[in-house]
C-alpha positions as a Markdown table, in Angstrom:
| # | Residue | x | y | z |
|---|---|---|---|---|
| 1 | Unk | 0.0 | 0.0 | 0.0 |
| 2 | Unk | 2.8 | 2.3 | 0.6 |
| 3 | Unk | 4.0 | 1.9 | -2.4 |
| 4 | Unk | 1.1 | 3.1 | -4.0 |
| 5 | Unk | 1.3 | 6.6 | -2.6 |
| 6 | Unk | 2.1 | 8.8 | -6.1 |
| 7 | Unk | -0.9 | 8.0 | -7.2 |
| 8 | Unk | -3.2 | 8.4 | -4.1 |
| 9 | Unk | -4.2 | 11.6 | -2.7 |
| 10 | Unk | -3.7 | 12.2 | 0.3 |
| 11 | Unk | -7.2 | 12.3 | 2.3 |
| 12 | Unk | -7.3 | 8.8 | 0.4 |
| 13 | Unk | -4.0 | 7.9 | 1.7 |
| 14 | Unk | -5.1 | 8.8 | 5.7 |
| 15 | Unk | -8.5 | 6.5 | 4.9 |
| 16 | Unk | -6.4 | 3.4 | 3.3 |
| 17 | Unk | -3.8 | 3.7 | 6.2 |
| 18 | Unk | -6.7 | 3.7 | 9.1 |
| 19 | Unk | -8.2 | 0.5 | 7.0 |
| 20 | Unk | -5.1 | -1.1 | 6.8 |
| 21 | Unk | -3.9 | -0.6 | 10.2 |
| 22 | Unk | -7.6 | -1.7 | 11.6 |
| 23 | Unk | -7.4 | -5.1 | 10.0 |
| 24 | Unk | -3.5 | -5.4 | 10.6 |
| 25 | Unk | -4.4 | -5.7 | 14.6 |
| 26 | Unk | -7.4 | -7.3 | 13.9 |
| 27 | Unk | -5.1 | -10.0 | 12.1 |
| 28 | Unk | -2.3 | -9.6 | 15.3 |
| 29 | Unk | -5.2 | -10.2 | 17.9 |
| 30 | Unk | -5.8 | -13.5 | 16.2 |
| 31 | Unk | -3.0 | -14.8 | 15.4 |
| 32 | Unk | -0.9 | -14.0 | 18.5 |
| 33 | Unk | 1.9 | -16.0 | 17.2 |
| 34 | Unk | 2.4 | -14.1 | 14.5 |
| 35 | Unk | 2.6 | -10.8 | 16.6 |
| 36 | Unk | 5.9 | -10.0 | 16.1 |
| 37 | Unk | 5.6 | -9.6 | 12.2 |
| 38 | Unk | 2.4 | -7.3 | 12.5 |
| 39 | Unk | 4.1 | -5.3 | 15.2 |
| 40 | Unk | 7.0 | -4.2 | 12.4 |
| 41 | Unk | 3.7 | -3.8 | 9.9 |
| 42 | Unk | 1.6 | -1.9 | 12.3 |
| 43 | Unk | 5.2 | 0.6 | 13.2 |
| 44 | Unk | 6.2 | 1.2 | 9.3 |
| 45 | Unk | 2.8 | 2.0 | 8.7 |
| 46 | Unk | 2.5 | 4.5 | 11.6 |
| 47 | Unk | 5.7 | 6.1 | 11.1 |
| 48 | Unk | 4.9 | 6.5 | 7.1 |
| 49 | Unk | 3.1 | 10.1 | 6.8 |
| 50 | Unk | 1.3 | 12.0 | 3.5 |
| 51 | Unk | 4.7 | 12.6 | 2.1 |
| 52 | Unk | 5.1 | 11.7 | -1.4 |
| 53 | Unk | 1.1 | 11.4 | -2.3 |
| 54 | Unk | 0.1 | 12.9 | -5.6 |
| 55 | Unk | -1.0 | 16.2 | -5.9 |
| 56 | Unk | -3.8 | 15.5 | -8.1 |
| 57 | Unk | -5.3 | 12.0 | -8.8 |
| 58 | Unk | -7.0 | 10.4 | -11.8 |
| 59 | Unk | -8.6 | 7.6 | -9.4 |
| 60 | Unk | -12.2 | 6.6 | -9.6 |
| 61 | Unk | -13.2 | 7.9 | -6.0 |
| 62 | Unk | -11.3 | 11.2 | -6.9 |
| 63 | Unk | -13.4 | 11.8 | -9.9 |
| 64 | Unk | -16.9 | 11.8 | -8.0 |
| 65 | Unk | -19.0 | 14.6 | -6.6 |
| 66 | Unk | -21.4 | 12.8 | -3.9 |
| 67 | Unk | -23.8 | 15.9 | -4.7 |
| 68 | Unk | -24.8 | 18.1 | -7.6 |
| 69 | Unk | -26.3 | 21.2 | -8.2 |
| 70 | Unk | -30.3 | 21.5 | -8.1 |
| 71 | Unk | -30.5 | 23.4 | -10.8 |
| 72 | Unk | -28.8 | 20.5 | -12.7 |
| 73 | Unk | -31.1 | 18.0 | -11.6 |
| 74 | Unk | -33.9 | 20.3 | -12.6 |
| 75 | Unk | -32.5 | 20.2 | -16.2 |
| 76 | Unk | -32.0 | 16.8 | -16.5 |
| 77 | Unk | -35.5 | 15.9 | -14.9 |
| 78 | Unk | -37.2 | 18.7 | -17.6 |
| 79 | Unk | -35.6 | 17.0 | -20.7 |
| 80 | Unk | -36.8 | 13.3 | -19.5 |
| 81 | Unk | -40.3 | 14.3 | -19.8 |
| 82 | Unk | -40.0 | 15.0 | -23.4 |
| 83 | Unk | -37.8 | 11.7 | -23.9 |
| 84 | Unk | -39.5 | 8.6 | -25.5 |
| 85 | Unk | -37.4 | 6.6 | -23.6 |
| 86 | Unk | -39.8 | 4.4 | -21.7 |
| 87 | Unk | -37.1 | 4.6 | -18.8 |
| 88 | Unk | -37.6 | 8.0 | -18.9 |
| 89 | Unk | -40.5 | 8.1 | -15.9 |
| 90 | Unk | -38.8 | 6.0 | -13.7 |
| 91 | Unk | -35.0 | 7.4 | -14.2 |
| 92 | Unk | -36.6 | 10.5 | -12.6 |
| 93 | Unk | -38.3 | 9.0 | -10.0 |
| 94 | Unk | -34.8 | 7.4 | -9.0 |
| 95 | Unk | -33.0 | 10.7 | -9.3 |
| 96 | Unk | -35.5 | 12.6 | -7.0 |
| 97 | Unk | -35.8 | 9.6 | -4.6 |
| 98 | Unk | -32.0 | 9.7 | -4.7 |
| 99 | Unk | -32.4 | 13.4 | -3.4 |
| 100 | Unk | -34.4 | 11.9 | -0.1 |
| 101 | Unk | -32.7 | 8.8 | 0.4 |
| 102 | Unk | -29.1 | 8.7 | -0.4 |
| 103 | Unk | -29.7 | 5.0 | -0.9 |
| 104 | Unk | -27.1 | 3.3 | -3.4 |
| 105 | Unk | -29.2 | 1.3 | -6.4 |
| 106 | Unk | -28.6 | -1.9 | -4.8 |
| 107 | Unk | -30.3 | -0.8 | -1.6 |
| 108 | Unk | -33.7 | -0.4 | -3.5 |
| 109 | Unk | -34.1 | -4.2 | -3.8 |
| 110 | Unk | -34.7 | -4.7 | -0.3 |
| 111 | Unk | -35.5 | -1.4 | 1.1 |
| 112 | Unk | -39.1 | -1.1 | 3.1 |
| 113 | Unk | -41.6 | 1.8 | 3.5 |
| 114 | Unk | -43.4 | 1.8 | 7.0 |
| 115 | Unk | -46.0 | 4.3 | 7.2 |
| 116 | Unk | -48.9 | 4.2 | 9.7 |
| 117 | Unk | -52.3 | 3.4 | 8.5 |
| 118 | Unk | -53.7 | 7.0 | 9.0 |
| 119 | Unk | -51.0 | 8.8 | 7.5 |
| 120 | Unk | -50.3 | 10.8 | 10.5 |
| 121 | Unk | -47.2 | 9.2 | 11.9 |
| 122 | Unk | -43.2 | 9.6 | 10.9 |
| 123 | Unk | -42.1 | 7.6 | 7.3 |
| 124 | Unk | -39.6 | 5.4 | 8.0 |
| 125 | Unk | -37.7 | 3.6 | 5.2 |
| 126 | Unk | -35.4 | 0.4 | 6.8 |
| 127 | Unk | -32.8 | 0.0 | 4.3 |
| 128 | Unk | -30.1 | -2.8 | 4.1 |
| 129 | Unk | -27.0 | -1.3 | 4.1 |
| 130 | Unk | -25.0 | -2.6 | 0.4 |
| 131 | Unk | -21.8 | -2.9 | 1.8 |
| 132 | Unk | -22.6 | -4.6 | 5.2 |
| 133 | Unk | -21.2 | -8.0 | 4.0 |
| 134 | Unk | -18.0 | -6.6 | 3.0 |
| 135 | Unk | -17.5 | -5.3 | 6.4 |
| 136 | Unk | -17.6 | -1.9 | 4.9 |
| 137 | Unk | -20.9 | -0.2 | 6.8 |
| 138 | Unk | -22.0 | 0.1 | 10.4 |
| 139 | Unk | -24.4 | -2.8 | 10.8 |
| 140 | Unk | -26.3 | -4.8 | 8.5 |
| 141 | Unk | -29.2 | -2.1 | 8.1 |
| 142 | Unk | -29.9 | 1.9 | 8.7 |
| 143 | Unk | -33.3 | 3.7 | 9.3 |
| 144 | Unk | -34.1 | 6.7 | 7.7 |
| 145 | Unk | -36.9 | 8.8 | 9.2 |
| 146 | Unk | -38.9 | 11.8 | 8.2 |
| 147 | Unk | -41.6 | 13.6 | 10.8 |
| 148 | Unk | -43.3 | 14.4 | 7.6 |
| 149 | Unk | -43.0 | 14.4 | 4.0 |
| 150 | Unk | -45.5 | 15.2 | 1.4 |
| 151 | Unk | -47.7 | 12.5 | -0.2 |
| 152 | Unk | -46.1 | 13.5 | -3.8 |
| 153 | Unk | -42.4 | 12.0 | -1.7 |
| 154 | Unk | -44.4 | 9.3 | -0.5 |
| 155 | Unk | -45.3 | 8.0 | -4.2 |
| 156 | Unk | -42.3 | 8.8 | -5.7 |
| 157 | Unk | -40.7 | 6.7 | -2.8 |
| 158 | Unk | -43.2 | 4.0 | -3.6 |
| 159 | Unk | -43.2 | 4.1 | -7.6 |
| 160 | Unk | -39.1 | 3.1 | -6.9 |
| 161 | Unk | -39.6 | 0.3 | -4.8 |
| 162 | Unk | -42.2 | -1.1 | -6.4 |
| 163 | Unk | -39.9 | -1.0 | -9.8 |
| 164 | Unk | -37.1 | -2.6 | -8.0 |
| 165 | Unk | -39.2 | -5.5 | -6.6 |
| 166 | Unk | -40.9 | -5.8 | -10.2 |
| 167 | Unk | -37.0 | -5.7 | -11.7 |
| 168 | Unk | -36.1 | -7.8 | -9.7 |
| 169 | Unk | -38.8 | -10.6 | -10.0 |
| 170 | Unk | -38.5 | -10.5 | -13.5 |
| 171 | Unk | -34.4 | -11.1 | -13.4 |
| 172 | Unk | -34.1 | -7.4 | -15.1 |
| 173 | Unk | -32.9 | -5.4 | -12.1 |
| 174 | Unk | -29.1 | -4.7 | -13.4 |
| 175 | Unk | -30.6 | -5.1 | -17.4 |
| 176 | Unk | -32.7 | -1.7 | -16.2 |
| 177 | Unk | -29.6 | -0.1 | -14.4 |
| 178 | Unk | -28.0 | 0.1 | -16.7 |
| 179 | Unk | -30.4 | 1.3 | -19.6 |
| 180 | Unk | -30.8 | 4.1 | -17.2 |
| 181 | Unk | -27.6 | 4.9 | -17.1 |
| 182 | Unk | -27.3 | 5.3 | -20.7 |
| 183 | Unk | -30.5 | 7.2 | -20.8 |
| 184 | Unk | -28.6 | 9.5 | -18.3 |
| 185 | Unk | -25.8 | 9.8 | -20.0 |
| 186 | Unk | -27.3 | 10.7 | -22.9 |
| 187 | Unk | -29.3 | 13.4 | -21.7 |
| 188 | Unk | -26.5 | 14.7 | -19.9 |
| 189 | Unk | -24.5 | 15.2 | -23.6 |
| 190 | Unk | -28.1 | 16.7 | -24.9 |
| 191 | Unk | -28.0 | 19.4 | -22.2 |
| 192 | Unk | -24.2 | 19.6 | -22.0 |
| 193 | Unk | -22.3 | 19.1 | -25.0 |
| 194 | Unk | -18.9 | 20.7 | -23.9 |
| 195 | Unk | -18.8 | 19.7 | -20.4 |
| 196 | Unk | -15.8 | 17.5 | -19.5 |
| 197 | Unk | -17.5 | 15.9 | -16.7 |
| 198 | Unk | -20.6 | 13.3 | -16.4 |
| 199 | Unk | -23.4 | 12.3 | -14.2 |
| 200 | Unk | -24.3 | 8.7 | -13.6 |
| 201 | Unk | -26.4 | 7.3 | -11.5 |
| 202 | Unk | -25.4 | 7.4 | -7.8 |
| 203 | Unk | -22.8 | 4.4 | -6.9 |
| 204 | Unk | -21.0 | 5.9 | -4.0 |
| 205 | Unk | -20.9 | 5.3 | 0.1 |
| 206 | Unk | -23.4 | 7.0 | 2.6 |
| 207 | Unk | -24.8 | 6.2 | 5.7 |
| 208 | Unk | -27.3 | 9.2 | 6.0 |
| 209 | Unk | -29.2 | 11.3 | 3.6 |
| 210 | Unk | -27.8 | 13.9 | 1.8 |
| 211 | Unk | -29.4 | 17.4 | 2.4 |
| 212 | Unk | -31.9 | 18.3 | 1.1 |
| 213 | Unk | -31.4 | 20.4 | -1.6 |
| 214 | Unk | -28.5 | 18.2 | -3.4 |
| 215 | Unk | -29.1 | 14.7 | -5.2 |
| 216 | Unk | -26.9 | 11.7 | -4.9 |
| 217 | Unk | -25.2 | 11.5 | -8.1 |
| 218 | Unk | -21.9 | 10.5 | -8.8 |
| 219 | Unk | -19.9 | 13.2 | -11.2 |
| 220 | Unk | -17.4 | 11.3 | -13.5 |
| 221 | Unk | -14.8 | 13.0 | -15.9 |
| 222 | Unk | -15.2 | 11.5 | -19.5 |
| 223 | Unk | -12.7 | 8.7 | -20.3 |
């Protein structure tokens, strides 16, 4: 890992190094008879600082913008409706549920709506975190809660999970993904031609919603 510092910036650099030194004395405390050999792992790691990380990075992670203007998203949303695209409807849903949710596109195949039966309580949405399996999230599931939200929220919420379980019954889920992603793409050259950045449909961590005037898109420089 430390020999991959020219090409990592350095806030990457300080999150890889915590990672790494995590798991090194999670691998020391079980296997004690190794100790000695994570103790010099665990001491050259310490002692290495952010000297020598690249200035500027072309990595994936350092490419993305977790949030994007609203005015953008307006845009975007005003050209689907005049797009044949019969992905079109339910691209916008996603991107405005995005906007609420934060959820990654994976999430939506499990998520769950609670709502009480006369409307008047809190919506709650019980999400299974993506990356809990990977060790990469804290805990297996989040709950996101709102005191109130408008009934137009409510259906949109409810229009995307009742696509992802359809989707998903049908063995179509990552077949749709990614026809929306090219619908998204697409529109994104419509609108801007000369831009040397892209959205695409939001792939990156969270644990809580974003606020709420930003959508949870990711913002990728063209290959």
């Amino acid at each position: 890992m430390i020999a991959q510092k020219p090409v990592l910036a350095k806030k990457t650099w300080n999150k890889y190094k915590v990672g790494v030194n995590y798991y090194l004395r999670i691998g020391r405390a079980g296997q004690p008879q190794h100790a000695a050999i994570y103790d010099a792992a665990i001491a050259r790691l310490e002692a290495e600082g952010q000297g020598g990380c690249a200035k500027a990075t072309t990595q994936t992670s350092a490419l993305k913008a977790k949030r994007f203007p609203s005015s953008d998203l307006a845009k975007i949303q005003a050209t689907l409706e005049h797009t044949w695209s019969i992905y079109a409807s339910q691209l916008s849903d996603l991107l405005h549920a995005g906007c609420m949710t934060g959820l990654r596109l994976d999430e939506w195949r499990r998520a769950v709506l609670v709502q009480d039966a006369g409307g008047t309580g809190p919506i709650i949405l019980k999400v299974v975190n993506a990356k809990a399996t990977q060790g990469r999230a804290h805990g297996e599931t989040r709950t996101l809660t709102w005191p109130t939200l408008s009934n137009d929220r409510v259906a949109c919420l409810r229009r995307c999970l009742a696509w992802a379980a359809k989707a998903e019954a049908q063995d179509r889920f990552d077949q749709e993904v990614k026809a929306m992603q090219r619908l998204l793409r697409n529109t994104c050259k419509r609108i801007w031609p000369r831009r040397k950045e892209r959205y695409a449909l939001y792939l990156a961590d969270t644990n809580s919603p974003p606020k709420p005037d930003a959508c949870t898109l990711s913002k990728k420089s063209r290959p």
